[in-house]
SESERO-218808 format. One line per 5 residues: their letters; for each residue x, y, z of C-alpha. Coordinates in nm, 3 decimals. Each point is the difference from the previous one (the first is absolute). Layout:
residues N
A) X,Y,Z ~ ...
END
This chain:
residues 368
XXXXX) 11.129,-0.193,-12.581 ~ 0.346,0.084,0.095 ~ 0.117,-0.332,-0.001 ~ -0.199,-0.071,-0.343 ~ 0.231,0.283,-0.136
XXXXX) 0.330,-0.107,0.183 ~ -0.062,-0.362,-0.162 ~ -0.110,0.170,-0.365 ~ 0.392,0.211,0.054 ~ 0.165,-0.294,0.105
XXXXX) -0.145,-0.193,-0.301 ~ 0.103,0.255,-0.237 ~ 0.325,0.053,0.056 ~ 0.088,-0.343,0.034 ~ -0.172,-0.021,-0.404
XXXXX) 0.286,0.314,-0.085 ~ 0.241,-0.227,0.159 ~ -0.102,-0.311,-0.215 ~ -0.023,0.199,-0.316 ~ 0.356,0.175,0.089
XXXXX) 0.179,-0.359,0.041 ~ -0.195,-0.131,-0.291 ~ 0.218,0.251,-0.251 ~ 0.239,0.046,0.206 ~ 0.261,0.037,-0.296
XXXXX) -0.223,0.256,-0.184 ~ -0.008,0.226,0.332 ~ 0.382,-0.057,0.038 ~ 0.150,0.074,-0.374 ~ -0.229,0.291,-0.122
XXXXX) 0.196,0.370,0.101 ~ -0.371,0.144,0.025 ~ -0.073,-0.132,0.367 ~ 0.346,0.193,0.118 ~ -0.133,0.338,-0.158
XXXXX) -0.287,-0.031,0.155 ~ 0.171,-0.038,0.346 ~ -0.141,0.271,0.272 ~ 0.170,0.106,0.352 ~ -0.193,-0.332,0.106
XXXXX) -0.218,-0.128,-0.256 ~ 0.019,-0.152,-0.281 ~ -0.313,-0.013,-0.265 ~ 0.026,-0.308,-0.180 ~ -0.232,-0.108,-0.303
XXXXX) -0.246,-0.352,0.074 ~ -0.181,-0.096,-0.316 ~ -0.086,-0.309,0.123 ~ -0.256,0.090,0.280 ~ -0.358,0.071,-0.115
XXXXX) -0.140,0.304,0.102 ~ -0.365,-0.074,0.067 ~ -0.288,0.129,-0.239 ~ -0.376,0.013,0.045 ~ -0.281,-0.022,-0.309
XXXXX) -0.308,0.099,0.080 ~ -0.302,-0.223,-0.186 ~ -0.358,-0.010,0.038 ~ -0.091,-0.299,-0.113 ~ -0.324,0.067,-0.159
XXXXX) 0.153,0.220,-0.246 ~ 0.217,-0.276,-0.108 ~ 0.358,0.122,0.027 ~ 0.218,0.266,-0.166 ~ -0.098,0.150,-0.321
XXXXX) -0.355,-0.113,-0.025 ~ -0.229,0.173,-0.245 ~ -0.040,-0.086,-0.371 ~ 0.273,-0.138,-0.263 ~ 0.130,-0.357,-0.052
XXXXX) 0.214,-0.235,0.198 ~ 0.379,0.105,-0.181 ~ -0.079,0.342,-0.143 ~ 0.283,0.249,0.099 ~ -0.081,0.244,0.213
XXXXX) 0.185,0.339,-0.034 ~ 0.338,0.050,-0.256 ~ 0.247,-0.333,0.046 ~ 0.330,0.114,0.116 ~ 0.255,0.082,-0.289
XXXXX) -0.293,0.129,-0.218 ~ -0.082,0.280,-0.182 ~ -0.198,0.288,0.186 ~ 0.168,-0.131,0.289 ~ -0.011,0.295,0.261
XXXXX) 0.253,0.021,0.338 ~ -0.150,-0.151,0.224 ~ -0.120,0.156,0.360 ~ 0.035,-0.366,0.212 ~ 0.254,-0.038,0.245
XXXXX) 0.256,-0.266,-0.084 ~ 0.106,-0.288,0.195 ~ 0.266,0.074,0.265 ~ 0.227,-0.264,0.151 ~ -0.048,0.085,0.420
XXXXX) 0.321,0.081,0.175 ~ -0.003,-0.114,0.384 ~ 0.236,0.208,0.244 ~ 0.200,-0.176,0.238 ~ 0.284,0.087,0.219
XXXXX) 0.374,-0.047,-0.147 ~ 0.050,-0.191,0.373 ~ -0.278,-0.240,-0.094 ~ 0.103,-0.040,-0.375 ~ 0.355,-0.113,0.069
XXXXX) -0.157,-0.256,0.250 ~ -0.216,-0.147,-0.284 ~ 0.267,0.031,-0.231 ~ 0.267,-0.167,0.151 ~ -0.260,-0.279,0.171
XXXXX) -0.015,-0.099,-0.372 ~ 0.332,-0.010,-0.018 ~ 0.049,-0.221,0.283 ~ 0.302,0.209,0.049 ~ 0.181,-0.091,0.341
XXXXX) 0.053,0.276,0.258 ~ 0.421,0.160,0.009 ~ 0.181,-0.091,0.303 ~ 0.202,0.341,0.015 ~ 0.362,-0.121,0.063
XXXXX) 0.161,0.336,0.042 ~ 0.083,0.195,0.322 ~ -0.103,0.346,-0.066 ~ -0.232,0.130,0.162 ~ -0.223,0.330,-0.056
XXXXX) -0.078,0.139,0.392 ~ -0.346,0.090,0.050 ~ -0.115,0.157,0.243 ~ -0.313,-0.134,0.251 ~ -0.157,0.161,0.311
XXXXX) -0.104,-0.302,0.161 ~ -0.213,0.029,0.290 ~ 0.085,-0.173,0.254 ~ 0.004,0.157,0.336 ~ -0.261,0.267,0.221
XXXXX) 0.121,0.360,0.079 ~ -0.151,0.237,0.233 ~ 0.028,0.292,-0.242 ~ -0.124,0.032,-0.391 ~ -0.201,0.100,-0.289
XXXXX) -0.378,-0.040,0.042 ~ 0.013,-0.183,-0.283 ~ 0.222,-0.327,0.205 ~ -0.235,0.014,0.309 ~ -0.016,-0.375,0.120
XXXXX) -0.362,-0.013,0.158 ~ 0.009,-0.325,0.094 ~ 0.352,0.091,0.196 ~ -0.179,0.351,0.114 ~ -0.270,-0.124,0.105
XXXXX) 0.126,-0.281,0.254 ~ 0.246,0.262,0.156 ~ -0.304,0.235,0.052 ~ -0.177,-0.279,0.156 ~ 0.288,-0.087,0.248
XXXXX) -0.020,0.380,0.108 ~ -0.376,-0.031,0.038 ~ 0.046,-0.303,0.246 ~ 0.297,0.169,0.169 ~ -0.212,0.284,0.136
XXXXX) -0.241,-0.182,0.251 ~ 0.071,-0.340,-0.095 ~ -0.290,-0.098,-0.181 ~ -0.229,0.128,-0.314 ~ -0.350,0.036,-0.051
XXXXX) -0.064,-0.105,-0.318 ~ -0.382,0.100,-0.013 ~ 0.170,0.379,0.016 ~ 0.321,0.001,-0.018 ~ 0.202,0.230,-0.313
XXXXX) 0.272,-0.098,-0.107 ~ 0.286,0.263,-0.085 ~ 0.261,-0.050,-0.229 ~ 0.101,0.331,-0.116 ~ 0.239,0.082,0.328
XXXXX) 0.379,0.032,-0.022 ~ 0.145,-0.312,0.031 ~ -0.301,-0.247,-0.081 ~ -0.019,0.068,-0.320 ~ 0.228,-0.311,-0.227
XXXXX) 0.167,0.036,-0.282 ~ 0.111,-0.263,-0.269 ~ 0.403,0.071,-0.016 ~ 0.188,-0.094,-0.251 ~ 0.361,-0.086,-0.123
XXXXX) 0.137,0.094,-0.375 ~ 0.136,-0.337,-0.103 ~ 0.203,-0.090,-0.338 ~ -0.167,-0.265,-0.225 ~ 0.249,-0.155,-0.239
XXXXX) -0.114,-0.086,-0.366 ~ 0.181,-0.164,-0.260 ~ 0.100,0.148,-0.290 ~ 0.100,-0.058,-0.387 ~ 0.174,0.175,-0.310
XXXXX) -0.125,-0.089,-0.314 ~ 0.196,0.052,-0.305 ~ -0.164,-0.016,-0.364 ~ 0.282,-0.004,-0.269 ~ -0.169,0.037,-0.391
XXXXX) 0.211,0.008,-0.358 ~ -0.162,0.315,-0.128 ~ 0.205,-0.101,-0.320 ~ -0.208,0.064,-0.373 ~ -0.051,-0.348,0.030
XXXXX) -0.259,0.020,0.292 ~ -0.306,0.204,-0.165 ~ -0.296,0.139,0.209 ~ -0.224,-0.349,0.031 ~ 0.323,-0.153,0.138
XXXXX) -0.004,0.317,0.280 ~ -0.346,-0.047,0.074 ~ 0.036,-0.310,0.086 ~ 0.313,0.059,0.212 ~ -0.232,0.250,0.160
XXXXX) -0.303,-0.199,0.113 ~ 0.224,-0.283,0.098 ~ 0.181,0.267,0.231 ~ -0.336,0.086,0.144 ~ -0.117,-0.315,0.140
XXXXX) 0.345,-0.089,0.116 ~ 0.038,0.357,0.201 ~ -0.354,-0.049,0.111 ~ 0.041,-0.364,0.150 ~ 0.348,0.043,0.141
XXXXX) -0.126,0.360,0.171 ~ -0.257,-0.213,0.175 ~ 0.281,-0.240,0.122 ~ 0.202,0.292,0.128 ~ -0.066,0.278,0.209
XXXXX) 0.221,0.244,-0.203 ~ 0.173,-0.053,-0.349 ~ 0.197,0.223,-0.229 ~ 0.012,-0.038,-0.361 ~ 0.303,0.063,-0.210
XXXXX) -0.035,0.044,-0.374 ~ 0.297,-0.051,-0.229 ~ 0.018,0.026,-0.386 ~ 0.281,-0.138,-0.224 ~ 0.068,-0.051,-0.375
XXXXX) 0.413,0.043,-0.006 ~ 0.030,0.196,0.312 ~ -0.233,-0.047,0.304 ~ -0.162,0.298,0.157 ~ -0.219,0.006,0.333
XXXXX) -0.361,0.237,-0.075 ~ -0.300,0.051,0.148 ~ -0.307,-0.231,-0.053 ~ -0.189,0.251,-0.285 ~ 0.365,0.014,-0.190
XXXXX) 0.041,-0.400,0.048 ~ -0.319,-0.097,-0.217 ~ -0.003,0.270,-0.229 ~ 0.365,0.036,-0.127 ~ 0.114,-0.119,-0.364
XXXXX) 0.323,-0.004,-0.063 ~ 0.204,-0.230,-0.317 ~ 0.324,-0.120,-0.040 ~ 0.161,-0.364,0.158 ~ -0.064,-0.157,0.269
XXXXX) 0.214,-0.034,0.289 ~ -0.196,-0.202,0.271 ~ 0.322,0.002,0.284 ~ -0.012,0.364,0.020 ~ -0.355,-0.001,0.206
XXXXX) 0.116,-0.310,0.193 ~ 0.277,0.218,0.103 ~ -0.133,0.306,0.098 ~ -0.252,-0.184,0.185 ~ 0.288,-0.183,0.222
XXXXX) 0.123,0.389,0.016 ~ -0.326,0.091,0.156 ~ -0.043,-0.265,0.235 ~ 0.380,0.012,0.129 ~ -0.069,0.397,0.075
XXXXX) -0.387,-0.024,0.148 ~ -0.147,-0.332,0.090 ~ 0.259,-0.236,0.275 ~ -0.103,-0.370,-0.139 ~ 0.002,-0.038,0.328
XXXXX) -0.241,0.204,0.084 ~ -0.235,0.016,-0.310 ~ -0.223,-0.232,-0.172 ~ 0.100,0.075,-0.352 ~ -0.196,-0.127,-0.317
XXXXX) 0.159,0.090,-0.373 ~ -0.214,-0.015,-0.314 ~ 0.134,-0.001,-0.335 ~ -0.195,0.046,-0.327 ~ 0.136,-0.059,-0.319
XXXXX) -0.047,-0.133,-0.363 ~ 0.269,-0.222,0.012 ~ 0.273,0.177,-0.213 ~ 0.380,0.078,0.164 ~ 0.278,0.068,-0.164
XXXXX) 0.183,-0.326,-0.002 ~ 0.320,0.014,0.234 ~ -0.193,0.160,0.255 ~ -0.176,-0.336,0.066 ~ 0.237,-0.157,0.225
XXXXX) 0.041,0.367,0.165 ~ -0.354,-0.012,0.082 ~ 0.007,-0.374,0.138 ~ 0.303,0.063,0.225 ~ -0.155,0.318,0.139
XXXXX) -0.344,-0.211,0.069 ~ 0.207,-0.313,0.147 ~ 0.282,0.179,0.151 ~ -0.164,0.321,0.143 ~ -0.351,0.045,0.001
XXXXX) -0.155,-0.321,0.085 ~ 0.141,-0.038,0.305 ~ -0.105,0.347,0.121 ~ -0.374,0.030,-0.106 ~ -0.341,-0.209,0.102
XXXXX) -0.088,-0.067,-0.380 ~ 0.142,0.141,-0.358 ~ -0.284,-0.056,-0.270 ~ 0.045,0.016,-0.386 ~ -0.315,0.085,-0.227
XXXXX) 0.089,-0.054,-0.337 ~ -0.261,0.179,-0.206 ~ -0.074,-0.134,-0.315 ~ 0.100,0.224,-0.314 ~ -0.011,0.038,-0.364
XXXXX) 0.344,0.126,0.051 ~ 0.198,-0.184,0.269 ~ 0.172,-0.333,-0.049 ~ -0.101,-0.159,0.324 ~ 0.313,-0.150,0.067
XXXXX) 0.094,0.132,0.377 ~ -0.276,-0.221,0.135 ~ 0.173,-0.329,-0.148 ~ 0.352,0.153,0.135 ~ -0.149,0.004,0.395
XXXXX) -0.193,-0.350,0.026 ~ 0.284,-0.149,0.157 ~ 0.102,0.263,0.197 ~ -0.362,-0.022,0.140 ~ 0.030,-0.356,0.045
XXXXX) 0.251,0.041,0.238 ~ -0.116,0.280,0.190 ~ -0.372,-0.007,0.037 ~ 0.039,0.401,0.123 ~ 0.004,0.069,-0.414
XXXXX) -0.355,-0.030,-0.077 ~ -0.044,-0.011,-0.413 ~ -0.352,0.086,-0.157 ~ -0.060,0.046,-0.413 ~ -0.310,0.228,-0.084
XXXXX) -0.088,-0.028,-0.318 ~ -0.332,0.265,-0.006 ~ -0.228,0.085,0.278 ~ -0.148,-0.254,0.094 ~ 0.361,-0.151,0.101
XXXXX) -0.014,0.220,0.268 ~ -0.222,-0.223,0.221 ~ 0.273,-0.260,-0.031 ~ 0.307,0.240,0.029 ~ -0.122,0.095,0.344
XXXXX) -0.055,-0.282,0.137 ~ 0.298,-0.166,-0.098 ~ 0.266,0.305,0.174 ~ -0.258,-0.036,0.313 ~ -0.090,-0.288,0.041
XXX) 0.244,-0.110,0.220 ~ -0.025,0.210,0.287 ~ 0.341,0.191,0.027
END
């Protein structure tokens, strides 16, 4: 039975994992799935799987509604119609499935045939192990090695007369000096580490579907390169004219108007990286989201600060252009060649939602 029920599990989940992959772009570009994002779990919404339902028929009543009345004639008030009351049936529900967040990304980015980072930096977060590796002769309780204790009671036994009668003999392990312990060392366990820097126009040009999507984007690409990286820190900076670095709630709610001046984030990002994160030392990623407007002689500022200055300190620099009602579009056309010659400037267009599927794929899908 217990195996029946381990296969049944096994079965299941690997249906949630079909259905996942199979609209994988629906599960990816709609903000609900973040909201409903738990310490661990995430409930996620599978119309597709039929829930099973069982009728009940004798046969020798013939079926539902049996009795007298004509093949066709309505039965109760028709929908829509007059003397129509509220009804007192329960509706049809689409069943949500919980799954861990850990497993999710898996399925997720399995889809995406995404290929795992190969952290270039240096630093290192210290972590610190007990690893046991060694046997004391003092302890907690808790780290008795009975295997160990037992042996070294056993050579005392021997040691007394020589020999042991194993029909009677007790063994004591309890006495000073028999009794092992599993000893341990505190050792330091490296990990590698990354900044991540999202840069967004809050300009009037970029209206709330354009944040939203900035958002969810932001999600998937914090949640796959956390699970490349043992620790990452995020760094949020805003600009319209002036660039300003904000917290994460500030970063997709803020409005602001006025121009557009796209050199002022790239800027104070290369202000923040200079003080905090060593290139050396850091694997540093920098997202940019924008509509595509600048004020025009800040274009070649922007391209000589990408070319010049940040490329050659980072792991990747991505630029989402969101698509706009508002924005002109025309930065994405002014960095193709710049990204032909340095395949570290990764260029994605998302024109709606469901460009989002693309968009991440495209900044990482090479494996930086």
């Amino acid at each position: 039975m217990a195996k029946n029920i381990s296969r049944d599990n096994t079965r299941y989940k690997n249906i949630i994992r079909g259905r996942i992959k199979k609209d994988l772009k629906k599960y990816i570009s709609h903000p609900e799935l973040i909201g409903k994002k738990g310490k661990d779990i995430v409930s996620i919404p599978i119309p597709q799987i039929d829930l099973p339902n069982f009728r009940y028929n004798d046969k020798n009543l013939g079926g539902v509604g049996y009795g007298e009345g004509d093949a066709g004639t309505p039965i109760g008030t028709g929908p829509g119609e007059k003397g129509g009351k509220a009804g007192d049936q329960p509706g049809h529900h689409i069943p949500e499935v919980d799954i861990h967040l850990d497993e999710l990304v898996r399925i997720i980015f399995e889809g995406l045939e995404l290929p795992r980072i190969e952290p270039r930096g240096k630093k290192k977060i210290i972590h610190e192990h007990n690893k046991y590796n060694s046997i004391a002769s003092v302890g907690p309780r808790s780290l008795i090695h009975f295997k160990r204790s037992y042996r070294e009671a056993l050579k005392h036994s021997v040691g007394i007369d020589g020999r042991i009668d194993f029909k009677r003999q007790i063994i004591l392990t309890g006495s000073r000096g028999i009794t092992k312990f599993k000893g341990f060392k505190t050792v330091e366990m490296p990990e590698s580490n990354a900044v991540l820097i999202y840069m967004m126009d809050v300009s009037g040009s970029m209206m709330d579907e354009q944040k939203e999507i900035v958002r969810t984007e932001a999600f998937w690409i914090d949640t796959w390169l956390r699970s490349q990286y043992a620790g990452v820190e995020t760094v949020y900076v805003s600009h319209d004219a002036v660039a300003r670095e904000i917290g994460q709630e500030e970063f997709y709610h803020t409005k602001e108007s006025g121009g557009t001046i796209i050199s002022s984030a790239y800027k104070l990002s290369m202000k923040i990286i200079t003080e905090k994160y060593n290139p050396a030392e850091w694997n540093i990623y920098l997202f940019h989201f924008s509509d595509g407007d600048n004020t025009g002689n800040d274009n070649p500022v922007c391209v000589n600060l990408l070319r010049d200055e940040i490329l050659p300190k980072v792991n990747q620099v991505g630029y989402g252009q969101v698509k706009s009602p508002y924005g002109s579009g025309a930065f994405y056309d002014l960095l193709k060649s710049l990204s032909k010659e340095n395949d570290k400037l990764v260029l994605s267009k998302i024109d709606d939602r469901d460009g989002i599927y693309d968009s991440i794929k495209k900044f990482l899908g090479k494996g930086r």
